[in-house]
C-alpha positions as CSV (number, residue, x, y, z in Angstrom):
1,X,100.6,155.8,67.0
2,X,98.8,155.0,70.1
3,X,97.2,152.0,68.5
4,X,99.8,150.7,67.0
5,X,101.7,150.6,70.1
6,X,98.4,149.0,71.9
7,X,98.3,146.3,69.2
8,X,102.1,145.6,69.6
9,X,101.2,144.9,73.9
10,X,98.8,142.6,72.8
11,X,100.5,140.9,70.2
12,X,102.9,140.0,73.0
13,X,100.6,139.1,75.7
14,X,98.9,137.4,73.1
15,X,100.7,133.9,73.9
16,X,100.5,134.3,77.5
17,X,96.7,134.7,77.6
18,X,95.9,131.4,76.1
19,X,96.6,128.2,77.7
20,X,95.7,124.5,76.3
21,X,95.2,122.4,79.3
22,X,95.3,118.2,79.1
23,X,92.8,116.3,79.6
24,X,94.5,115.0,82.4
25,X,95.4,118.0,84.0
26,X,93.7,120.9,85.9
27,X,94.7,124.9,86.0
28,X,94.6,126.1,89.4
29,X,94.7,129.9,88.9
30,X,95.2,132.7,91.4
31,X,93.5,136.3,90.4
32,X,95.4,138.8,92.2
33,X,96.0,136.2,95.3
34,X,92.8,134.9,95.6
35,X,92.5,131.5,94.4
36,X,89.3,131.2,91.9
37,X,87.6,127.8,90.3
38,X,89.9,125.2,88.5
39,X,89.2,125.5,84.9
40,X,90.3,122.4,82.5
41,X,90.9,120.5,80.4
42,X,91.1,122.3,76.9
43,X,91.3,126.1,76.4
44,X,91.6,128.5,78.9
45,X,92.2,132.4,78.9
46,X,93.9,134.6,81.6
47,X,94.2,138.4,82.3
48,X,97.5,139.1,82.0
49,X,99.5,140.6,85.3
50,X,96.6,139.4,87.2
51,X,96.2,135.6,86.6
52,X,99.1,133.2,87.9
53,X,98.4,129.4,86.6
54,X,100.1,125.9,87.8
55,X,99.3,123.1,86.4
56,X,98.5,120.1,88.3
57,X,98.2,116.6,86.7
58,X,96.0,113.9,87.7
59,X,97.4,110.8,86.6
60,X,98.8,108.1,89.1
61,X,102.3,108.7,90.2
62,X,105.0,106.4,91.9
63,X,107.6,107.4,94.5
64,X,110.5,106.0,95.3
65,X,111.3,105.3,98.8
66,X,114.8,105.3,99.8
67,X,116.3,102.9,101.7
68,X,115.5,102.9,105.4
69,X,117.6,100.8,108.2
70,X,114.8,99.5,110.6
71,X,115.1,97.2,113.6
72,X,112.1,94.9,113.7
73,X,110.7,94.3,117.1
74,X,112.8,91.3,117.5
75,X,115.9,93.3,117.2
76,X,116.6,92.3,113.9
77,X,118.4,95.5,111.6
78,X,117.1,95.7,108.2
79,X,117.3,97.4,104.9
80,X,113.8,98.3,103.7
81,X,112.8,100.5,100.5
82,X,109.5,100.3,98.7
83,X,107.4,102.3,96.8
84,X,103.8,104.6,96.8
85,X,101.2,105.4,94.6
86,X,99.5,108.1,94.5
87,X,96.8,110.6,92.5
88,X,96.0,114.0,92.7
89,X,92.2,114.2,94.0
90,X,91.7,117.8,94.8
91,X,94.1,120.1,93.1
92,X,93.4,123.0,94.9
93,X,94.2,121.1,98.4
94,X,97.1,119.9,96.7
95,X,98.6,123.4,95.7
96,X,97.1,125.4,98.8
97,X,97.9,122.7,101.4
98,X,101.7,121.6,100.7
99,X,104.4,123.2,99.2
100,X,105.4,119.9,97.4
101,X,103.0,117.2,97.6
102,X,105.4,114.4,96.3
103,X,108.5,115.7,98.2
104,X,106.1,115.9,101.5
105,X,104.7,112.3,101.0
106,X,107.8,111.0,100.4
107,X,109.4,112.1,103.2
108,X,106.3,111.0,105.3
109,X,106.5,107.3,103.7
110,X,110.1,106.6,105.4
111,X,109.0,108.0,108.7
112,X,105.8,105.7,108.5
113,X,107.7,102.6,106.6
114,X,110.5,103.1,110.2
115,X,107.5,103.1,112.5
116,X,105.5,100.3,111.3
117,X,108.2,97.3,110.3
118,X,109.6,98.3,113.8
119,X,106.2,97.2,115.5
120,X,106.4,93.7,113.6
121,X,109.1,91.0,113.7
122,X,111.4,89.7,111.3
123,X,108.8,86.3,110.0
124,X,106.0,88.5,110.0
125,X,107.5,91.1,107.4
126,X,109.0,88.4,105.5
127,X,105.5,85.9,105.5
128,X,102.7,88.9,105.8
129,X,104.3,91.6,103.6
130,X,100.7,91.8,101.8
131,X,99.6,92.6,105.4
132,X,102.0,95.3,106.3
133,X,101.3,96.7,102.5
134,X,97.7,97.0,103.5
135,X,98.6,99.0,106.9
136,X,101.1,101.5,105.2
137,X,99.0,102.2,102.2
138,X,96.1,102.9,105.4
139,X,98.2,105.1,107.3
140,X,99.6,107.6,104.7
141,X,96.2,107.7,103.0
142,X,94.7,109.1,106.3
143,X,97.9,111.7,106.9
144,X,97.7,112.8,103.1
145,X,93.7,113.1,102.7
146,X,94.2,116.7,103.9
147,X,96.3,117.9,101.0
148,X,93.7,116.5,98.4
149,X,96.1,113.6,97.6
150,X,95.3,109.6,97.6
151,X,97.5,107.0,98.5
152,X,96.4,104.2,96.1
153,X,98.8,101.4,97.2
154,X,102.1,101.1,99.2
155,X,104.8,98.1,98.3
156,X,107.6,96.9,99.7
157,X,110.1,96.2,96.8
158,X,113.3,94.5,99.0
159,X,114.2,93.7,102.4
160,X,117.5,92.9,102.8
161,X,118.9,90.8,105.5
162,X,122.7,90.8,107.4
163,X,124.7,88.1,105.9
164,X,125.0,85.9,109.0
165,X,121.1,86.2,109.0
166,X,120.5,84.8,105.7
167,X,123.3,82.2,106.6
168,X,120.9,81.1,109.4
169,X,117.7,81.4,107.8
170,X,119.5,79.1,105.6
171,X,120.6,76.6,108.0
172,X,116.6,76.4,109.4
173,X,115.6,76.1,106.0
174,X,117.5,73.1,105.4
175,X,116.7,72.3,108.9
176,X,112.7,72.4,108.2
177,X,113.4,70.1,105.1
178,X,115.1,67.3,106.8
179,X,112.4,67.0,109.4
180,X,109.2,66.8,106.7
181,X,111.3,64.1,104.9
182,X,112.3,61.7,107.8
183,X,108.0,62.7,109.0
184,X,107.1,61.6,105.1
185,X,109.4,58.4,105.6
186,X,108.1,57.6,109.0
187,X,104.6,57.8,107.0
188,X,105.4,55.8,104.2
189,X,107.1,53.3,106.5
190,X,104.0,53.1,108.7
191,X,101.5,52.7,105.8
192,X,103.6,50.1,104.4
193,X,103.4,48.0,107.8
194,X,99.6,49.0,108.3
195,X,99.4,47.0,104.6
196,X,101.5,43.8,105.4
197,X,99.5,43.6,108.2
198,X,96.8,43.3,106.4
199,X,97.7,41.2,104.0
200,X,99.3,38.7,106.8
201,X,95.6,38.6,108.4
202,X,93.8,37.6,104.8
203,X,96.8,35.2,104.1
204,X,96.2,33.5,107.9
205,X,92.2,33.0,106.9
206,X,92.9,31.7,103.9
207,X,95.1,28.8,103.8
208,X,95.1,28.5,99.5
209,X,96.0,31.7,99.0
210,X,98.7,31.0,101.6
211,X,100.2,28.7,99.1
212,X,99.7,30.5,96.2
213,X,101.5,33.2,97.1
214,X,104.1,30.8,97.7
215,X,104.2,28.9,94.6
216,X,104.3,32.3,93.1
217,X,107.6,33.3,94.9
218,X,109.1,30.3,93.8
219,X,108.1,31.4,90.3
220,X,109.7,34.8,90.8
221,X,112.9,32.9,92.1
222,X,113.0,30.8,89.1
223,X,112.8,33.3,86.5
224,X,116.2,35.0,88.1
225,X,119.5,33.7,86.7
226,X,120.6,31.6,89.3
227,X,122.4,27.8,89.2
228,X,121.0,26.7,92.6
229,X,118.2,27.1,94.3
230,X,117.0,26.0,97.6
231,X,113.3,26.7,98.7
232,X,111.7,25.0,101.8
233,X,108.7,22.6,101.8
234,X,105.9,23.0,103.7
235,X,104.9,19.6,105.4
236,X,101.6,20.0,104.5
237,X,102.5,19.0,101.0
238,X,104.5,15.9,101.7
239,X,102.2,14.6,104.5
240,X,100.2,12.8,102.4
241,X,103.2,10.9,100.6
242,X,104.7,10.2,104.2
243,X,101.9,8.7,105.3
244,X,101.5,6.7,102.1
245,X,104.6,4.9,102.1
246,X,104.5,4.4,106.1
């Protein structure tokens, strides 16, 4: 009878013993308190009563960062979320360290985002967000390398602005592009003259191509619809007759 009620125990521990770990995960196990080697992935056993198991998983995880009102250093208020990345590196850190490892970096991502954007002013997190990306993702890597955890990247996913702010970034905007056109007309108008100029200086050294180019307007004005046309004469052409008849 004593067997048979042995055999019944195990049949029940049975399931509990066992454990099929991912290949993406690891077992951290504590034997009676004490934390012992992590074991993964495939199979695993454990004594019952004695071994306590959490899984951790390795793969790349990405946290949400709330919204966070920030005033830039140029006392401009802001609305700024984003988002981390992060993987598991040591998964005994990770268990023994911090309660919650993604609930802890979380909450250390809004202080950090807060401190940072309010050292920078309002161009400079619109311009060098790459920048700021780079110091965040530096900063929280550092305060989380303790807890076996890596920071992989840090982005910014929206900044949004106060309506009369975006009405006025508007308005400079507009501002910006009437200047580089009147600048690209002041070129082209400049160029152009720079050109006649030149032309004017080849026509002066060149009498015949002087009157070429004018028979050729008269040409131009000839080929245009038009019942009268009056065209001066250059005196060099009717010298020679005047001082034939004379």
């Amino acid at each position: 009878m004593f067997i048979y009620v042995v055999l019944f125990i195990i049949l029940i521990l049975l399931p509990s013993m066992f454990r099929v770990i991912r290949e993406y995960e690891r077992a951290v196990i504590f034997r009676l308190g004490r934390i012992i080697p992590v074991k993964g992935p495939g199979l695993i056993f454990l004594f019952p009563v004695l071994d306590k198991m959490e899984r951790v998983s390795l793969r790349l995880l990405s946290i949400d960062v709330p919204e966070q009102d920030v005033i830039t250093r140029d006392n401009v208020s802001v609305r700024v979320n984003a988002v981390v990345y992060l993987r598991v590196v040591d998964p005994i850190k990770a268990v023994i360290e911090v309660k919650n490892y993604v609930y802890t970096t979380q909450q250390l991502a809004q202080t950090t985002l807060r401190s940072v954007l309010g050292q920078v002013e309002l161009d400079e997190l619109l311009s060098k967000r790459d920048k700021i990306n780079d110091e965040l993702q530096t900063i929280l890597d550092q305060l989380t390398d303790p807890w076996g955890v890596k920071v992989t990247a840090v982005e910014i996913k929206h900044v949004d602005l106060p309506q009369e702010m975006q009405r006025a970034m508007a308005r400079q905007a507009e501002a910006e592009r009437i200047r580089r056109a009147k600048i690209i007309n002041a070129l082209g108008e400049q160029q152009a003259a720079e050109k006649l100029a030149q032309a004017s200086d080849m026509l002066t050294k060149s009498p015949m191509s002087l009157q070429l180019r004018y028979l050729q307007t008269l040409n131009d004005i000839a080929s245009e619809n038009n019942s009268t046309i009056v065209f001066p004469i250059p005196l060099d052409l009717i010298k020679p007759f005047l001082k034939k008849e004379k």
